[in-house]
C-alpha positions as MATLAB code, in Angstrom:
seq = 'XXXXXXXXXXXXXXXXXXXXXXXXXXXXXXXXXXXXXXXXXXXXXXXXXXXXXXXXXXXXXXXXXXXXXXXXXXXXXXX';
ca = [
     237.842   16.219   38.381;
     234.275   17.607   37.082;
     234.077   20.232   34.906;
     230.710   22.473   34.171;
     228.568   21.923   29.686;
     226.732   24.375   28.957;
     224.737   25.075   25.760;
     221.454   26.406   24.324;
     218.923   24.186   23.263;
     215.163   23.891   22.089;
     213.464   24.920   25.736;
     210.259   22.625   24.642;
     212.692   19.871   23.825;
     214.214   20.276   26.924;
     211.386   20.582   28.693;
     210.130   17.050   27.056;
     213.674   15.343   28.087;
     213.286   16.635   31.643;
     209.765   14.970   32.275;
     210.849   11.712   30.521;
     213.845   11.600   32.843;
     212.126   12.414   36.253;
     209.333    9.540   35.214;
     212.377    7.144   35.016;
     213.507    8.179   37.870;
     216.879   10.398   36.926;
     217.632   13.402   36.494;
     218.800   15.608   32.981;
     222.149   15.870   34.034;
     222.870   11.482   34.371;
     220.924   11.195   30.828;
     222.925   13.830   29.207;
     226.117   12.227   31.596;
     225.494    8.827   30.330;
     224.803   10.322   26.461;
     228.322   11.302   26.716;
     229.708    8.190   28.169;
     227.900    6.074   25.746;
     229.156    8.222   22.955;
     233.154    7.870   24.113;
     232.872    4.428   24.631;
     230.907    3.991   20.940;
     227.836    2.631   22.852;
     226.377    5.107   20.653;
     227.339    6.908   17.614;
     225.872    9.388   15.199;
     226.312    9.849   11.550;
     225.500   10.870    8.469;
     225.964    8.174    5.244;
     226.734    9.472    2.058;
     225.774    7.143   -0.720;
     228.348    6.236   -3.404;
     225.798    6.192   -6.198;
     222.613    7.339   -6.695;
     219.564    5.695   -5.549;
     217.262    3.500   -7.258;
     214.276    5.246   -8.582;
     211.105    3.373   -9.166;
     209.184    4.520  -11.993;
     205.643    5.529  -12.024;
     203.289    6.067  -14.388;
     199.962    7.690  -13.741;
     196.967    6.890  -16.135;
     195.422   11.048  -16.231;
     197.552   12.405  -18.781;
     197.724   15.452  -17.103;
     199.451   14.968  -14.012;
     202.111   12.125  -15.841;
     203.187   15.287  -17.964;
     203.209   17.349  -15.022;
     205.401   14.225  -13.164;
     207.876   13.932  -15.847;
     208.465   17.772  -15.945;
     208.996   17.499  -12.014;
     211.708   14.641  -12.691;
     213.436   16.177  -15.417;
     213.822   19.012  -12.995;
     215.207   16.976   -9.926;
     217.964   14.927  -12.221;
];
């Protein structure tokens, strides 16, 4: 049994996957087909990682005075 996806998408992006997929030779509906299968079987996942502490942050100093005041006030802004 088949059953009909549908969704909106970028058109240029589209457009883009289209051309790659008739210069290999298949067409937009086996990619996206195969996307699907790969993602069932875990072939291929997607994610996003949250990190349990923060990162490491490298310190820099810059020699004009200036902009190393101007850096630190940016930092103490981001913490």
């Amino acid at each position: 049994m088949t059953t009909q996806v549908s969704f909106t998408t970028d058109q240029d992006l589209k457009n883009k996957a289209l051309e790659k997929a008739k210069n290999e030779g298949i067409t937009l509906k086996t990619l996206l087909t195969y996307a699907m299968k790969g993602f069932v079987e875990g072939k291929i996942s997607l994610g996003i990682e949250f990190a349990e502490h923060e990162p490491e942050v490298e310190e820099i100093t810059f020699t004009d005075k200036g902009i190393n005041e101007k850096a630190k006030k940016l930092a103490a802004l981001l913490k």
